[in-house]
N, C-alpha and C positions, 0 to 999 in steps of 0.2 A: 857211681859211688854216691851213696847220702852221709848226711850230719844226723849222727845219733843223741841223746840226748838222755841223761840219767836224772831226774830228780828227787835229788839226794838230802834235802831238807828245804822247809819253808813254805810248803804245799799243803795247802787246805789246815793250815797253823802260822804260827806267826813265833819263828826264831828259828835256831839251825841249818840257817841259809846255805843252800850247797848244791850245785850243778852239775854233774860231769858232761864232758861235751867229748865224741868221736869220730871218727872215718871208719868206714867197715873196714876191721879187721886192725886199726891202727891203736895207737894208743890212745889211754883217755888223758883229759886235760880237766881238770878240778877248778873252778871257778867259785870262790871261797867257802868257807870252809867253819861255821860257825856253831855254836851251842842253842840250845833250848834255856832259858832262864827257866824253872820252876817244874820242870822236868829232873829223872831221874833213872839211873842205868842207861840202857841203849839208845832210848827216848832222848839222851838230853847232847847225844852228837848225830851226824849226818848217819843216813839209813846206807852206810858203806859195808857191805860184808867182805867177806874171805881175802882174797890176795890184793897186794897195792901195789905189786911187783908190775902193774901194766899203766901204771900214771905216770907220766912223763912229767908232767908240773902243775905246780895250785898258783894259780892269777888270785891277791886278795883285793878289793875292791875298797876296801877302808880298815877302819882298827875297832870298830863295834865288835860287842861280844858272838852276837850271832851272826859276823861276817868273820870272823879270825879267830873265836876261841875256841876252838877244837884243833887249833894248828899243831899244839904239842901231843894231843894225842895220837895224830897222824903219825907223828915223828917216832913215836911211842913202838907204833906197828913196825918200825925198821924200813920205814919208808924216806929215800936218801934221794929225792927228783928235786927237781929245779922248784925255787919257790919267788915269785915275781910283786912287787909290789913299788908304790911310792916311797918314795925318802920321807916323807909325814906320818904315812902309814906305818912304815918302819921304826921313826920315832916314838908311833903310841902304843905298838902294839905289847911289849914288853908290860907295860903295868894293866893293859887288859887281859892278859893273860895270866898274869902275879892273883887277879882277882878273878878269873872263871875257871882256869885250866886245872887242871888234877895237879896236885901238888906232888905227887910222885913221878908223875909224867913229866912235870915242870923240870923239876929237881933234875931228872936225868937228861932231858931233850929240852934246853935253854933255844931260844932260837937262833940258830946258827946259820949269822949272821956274812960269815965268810961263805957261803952258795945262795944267798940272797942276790935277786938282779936287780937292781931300781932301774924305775921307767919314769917320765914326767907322765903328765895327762897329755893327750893330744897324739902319743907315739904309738906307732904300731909294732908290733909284735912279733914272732912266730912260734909255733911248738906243736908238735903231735900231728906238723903237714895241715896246721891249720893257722889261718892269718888272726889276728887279734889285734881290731882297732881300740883304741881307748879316749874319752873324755870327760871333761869337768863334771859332778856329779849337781853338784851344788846341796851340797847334802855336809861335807864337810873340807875342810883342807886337807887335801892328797887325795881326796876320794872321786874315783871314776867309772864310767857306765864302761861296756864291753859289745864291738859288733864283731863279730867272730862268723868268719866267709870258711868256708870251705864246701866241696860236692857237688856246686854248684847251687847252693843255699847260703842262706846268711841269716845268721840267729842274733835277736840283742838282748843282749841279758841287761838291764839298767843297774843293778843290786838299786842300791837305795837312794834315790832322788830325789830333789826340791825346785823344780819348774818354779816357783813364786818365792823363793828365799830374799829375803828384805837384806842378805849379807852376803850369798854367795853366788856364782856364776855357775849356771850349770850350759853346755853345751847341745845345741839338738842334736839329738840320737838319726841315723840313717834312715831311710826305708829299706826296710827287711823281709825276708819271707815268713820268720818267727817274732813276737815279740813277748818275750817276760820280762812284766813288769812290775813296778812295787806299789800293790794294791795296800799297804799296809789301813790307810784309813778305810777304805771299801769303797762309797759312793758320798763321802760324805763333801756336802757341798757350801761348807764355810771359807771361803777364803782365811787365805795367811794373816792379812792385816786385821783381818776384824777379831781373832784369836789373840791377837797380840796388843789391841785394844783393851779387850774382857782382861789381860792378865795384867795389864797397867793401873786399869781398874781396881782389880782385887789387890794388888800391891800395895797401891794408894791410899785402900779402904783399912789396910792396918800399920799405923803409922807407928806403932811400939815393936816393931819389928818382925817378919819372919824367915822363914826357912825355904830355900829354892832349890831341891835335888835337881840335878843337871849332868847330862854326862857330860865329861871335859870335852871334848872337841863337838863341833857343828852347833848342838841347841845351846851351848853355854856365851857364845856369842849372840844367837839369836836374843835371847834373853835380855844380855845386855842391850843388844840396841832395841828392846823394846821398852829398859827401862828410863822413865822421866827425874829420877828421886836417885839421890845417895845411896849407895851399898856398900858392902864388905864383901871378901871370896875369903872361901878357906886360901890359908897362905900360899899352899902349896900347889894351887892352881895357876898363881900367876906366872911361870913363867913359860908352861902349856899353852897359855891364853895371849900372851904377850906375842910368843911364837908363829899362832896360826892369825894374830892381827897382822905382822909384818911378810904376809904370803903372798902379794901381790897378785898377781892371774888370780889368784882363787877368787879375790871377791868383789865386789858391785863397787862400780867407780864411786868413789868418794866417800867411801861407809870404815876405811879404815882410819879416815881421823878422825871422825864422832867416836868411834871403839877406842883406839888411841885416850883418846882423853878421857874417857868415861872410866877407862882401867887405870889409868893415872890418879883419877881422883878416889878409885875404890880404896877401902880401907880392910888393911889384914887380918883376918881372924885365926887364931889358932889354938889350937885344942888347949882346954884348959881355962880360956878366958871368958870371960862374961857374955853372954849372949846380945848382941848388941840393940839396938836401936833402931835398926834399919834392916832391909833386906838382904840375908846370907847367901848367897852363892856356895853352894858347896858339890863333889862329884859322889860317887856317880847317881843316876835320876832315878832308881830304883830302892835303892837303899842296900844292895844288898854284896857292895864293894865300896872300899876310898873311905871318904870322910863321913860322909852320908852315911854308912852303916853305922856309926858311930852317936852321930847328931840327931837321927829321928828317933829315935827313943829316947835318946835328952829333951828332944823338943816336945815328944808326947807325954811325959813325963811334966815338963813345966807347961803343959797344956796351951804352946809358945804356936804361933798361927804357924801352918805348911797349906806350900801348895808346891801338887803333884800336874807335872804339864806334859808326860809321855808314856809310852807301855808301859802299865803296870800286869806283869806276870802273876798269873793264879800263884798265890803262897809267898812273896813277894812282900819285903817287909812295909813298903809302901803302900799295894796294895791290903794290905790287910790295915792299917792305917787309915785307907779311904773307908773299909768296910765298914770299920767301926765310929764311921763320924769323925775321926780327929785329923782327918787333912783334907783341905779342897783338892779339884783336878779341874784344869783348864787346858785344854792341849793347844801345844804351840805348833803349829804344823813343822813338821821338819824329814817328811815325804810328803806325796802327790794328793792332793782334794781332786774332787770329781774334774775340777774343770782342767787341771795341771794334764791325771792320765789323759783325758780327752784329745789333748793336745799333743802329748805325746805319741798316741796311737794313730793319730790323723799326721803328723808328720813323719809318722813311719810309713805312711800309704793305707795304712787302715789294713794292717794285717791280721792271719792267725794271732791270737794271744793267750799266755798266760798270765793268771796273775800270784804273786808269792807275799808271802807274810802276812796274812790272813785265812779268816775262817772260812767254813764254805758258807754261812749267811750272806757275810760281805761280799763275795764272787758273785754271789744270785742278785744283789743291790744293784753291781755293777751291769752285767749282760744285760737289762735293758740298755744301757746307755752304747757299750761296746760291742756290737753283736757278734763278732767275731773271736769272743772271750770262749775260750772252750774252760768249761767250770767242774769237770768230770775228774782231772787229774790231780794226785796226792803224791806225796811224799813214798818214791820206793817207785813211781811208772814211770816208764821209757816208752820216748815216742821218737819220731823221724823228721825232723825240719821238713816242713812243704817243699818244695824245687817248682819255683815258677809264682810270681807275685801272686798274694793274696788264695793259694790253693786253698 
């Protein structure tokens, strides 16, 4: 018996993240299930065709758009399986979905919430005759990597990680015979801290205030605790932000009373009022949902500083933004630098791997460093977990 493997979004691209995972002959198991920002028609959900009558259940990994927003379209298809996630997960996904999902599809397939399972991080699973470990991602609160045993193979799916998160705890992953993982920067070899240096900086260098699109959960605490100076959040972030400070395991000893008081001291913004004097906190980091869709055109409009510090999707009102001069971009790591996957692939035993949410340049960066990157595979190929370390 092998572990089959569908890759269903986020392969040689970057969004639409989506796995199917099987036993010959059994069912599949969907391991999240996200969108494409700045895509369009078929392009902008998982590369899922014809019947969903053989999915037994979708594992989500956190509440990002290209990890959970394509959930109502699934639902959409008349598909009624198990759908497994954390209690944090669960609490965000509803307004990331309010802002990706098809609003027809939304409207009729709410997510229904009575056949949801909550798991913590740490707990194991089962479904489709296949085991499913899970933990800390360090990526965000509720959000978890996946080592999924079956055939006599063991595959790890990480979704999306932060080995160096200055705020969150992420857990070593297993040694596996598969490992996908999240290549999203490629090979790039800046540490977290010194990113988050360069953004303290640029904060600092405009002291009449600017604009910080942010998605609510994971980089919008980073942020915080990279800032030195006073801010504001849109209002309606805090008690999102408030929420994932008081989440204990999720994050790095001691870093929830520095956030604790930094959100204490933050000052409320809310639509309508003056642009303030300080640094905005607003969601989400693209612009292209939440507050943010709102505010970056007010701010390019009074030509008010922004800076852009994560993906910005081709067409993307953010990115179009950068294009034309009126916002900086510093990125705040919040997945894996060269040295993070490194680390992760050498404590998996140095296996097979793939890597997801990226281009194939960035794959090619990486394979010096990882030689066991197999860099050939896209979005739509099925392949067979190795049976037997490091095949």
């Amino acid at each position: 018996m092998s572990m089959q493997v569908e890759l269903l979004g986020g392969f040689g691209e970057k969004g639409r993240t989506s796995i199917a995972v099987r036993l010959d002959g059994g069912p599949r198991v969907l391991f999240d299930l996200g969108i494409k920002v700045g895509a369009s028609g078929a392009d902008y959900y998982p590369a899922l065709e014809g019947p969903v009558d053989d999915i037994e259940a979708v594992f989500i990994s956190h509440a990002h758009e290209d990890h959970v927003g394509a959930l109502a379209w699934l639902l959409a298809k008349g598909w009624r399986g198990r759908i497994l996630m954390t209690r944090e997960t669960l609490a965000e996904a509803p307004a990331t979905l309010a802002g990706y999902a098809d609003p027809a599809d939304l409207a009729k397939n709410a997510l229904p919430r009575e056949r949801i399972e909550l798991f913590a991080p740490g707990d194991t699973l089962t479904a489709g005759g296949l085991s499913v470990a899970t933990g800390r991602s360090g990526h965000v609160v509720g959000g978890v990597w996946f080592a999924i045993e079956g055939g006599g193979g063991r595959l790890v799916y990480t979704a999306d990680v932060v080995p160096e998160s200055a705020v969150f705890v992420m857990d070593p992953v297993p040694a596996c015979d598969l490992l996908i993982f999240d290549a999203s920067y490629g090979a790039d070899p800046v540490p977290g801290a010194e990113r988050a240096a360069a953004i303290a900086d640029w904060i600092g260098s405009h002291p009449q205030g600017c604009l910080l699109p942010t998605p609510l959960s994971g980089r919008s605490l980073e942020l915080i605790a990279a800032l030195a100076t006073p801010f504001a959040i849109h209002a309606a972030m805090r008690p999102a932000l408030a929420a994932q400070i008081e989440a204990g395991a999720a994050l790095a000893p001691g870093i929830a009373d520095v956030l604790r008081r930094r959100l204490s001291a933050a000052a409320d913004w809310r639509d309508g009022d003056p642009l303030p004097r300080r640094p905005l906190l607003c969601d989400d980091g693209m612009g292209k949902a939440g507050p943010s869709a709102r505010l970056l055109p007010l701010a390019a409009a009074r030509a008010w500083p922004v800076l852009l510090t994560g993906h910005l999707p081709s067409g993307s009102p953010g990115e179009r933004l950068h294009a034309e001069g009126r916002a900086d971009w510093i990125r705040m790591p919040t997945h894996p630098t060269l040295a993070g996957n490194l680390a992760i692939w050498e404590g998996a035993d140095r296996p097979a791997a793939l890597g997801h949410s990226c281009g194939p340049s960035d794959l090619e960066a990486l394979k010096p460093h990882i030689p066991a990157l197999r860099t050939v595979y896209r979005t739509g190929d099925r392949l067979i977990v190795p049976q037997g370390r490091n095949a």
